[in-house]
C-alpha positions in Angstrom: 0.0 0.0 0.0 1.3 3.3 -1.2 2.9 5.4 2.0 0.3 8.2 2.0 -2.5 6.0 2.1 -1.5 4.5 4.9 -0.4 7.5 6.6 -3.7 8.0 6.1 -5.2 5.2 7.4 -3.2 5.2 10.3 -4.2 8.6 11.4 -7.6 7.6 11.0 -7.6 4.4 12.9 -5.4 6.4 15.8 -8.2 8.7 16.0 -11.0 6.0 16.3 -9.4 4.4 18.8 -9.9 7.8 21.0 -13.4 7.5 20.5 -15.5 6.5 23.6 -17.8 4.1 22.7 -21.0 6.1 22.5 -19.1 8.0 19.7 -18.3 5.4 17.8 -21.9 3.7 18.0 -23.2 7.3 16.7 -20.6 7.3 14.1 -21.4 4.4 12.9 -24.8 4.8 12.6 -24.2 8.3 10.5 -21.8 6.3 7.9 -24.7 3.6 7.4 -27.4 6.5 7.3 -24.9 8.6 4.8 -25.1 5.2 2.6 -28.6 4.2 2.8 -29.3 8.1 1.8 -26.3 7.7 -1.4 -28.4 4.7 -2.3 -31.7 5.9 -2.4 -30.5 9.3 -4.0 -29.1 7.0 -6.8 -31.9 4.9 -7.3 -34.7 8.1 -7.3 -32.3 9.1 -9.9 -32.7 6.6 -11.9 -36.2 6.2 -12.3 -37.9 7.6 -15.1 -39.9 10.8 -15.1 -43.1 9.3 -16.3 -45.7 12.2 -18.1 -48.9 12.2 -19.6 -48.2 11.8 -23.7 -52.3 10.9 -24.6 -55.3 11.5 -22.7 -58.9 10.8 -23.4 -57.6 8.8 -26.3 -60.7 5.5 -27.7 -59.7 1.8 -27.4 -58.5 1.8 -31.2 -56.6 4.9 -31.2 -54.9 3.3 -27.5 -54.2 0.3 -29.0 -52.6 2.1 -32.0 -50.4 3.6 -29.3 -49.2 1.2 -27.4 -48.9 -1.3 -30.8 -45.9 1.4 -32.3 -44.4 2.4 -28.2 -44.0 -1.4 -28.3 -42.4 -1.8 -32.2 -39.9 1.1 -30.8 -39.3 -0.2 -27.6 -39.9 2.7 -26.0 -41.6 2.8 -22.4 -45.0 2.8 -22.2 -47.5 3.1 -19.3 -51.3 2.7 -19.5 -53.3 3.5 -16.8 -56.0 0.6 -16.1 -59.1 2.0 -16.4 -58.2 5.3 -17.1 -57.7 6.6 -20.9 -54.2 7.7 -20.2 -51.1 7.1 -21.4 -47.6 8.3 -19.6 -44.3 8.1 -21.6 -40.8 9.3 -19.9 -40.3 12.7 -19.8 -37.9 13.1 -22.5 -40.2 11.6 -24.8 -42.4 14.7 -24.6 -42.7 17.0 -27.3 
């Protein structure tokens, strides 16, 4: 391991160990927060905007829709029930 990493490392594992233990408990439990809150920031990222494309749309005129969303491979979501139809975001013009 390369010298300043270890310096590094040491330093850091020198100042643990003058933790008490209440300290380390609470810093523990901020590292695993500080993940879980990485994570979930990654994974809201990630998700697709969905927004409306078609509204009030007939059953053929749906179907039509969905049958050329599908032969692009684009993503598609129909409301059940509804006569909506929500694309990603950046698929809004």
């Amino acid at each position: 391991m390369p010298q300043q990493i270890a310096s590094v490392l040491d330093r850091l594992k020198a100042q643990v160990e003058r933790m008490s233990v209440a300290q380390r408990v609470f810093a523990a439990l901020l590292a695993a927060m500080l993940v879980v809150g990485v994570i979930a920031l990654v994974q809201w990222m990630s998700k697709p905007a969905m927004a409306p494309l078609f509204t009030n749309l007939g059953p053929d005129d749906a179907a039509a829709i969905v049958e050329q969303a599908q032969l692009r491979r684009s993503s598609l979501r129909a409301h059940r029930g509804r006569r909506h139809h929500h694309g990603s975001a950046g698929s809004v013009v």
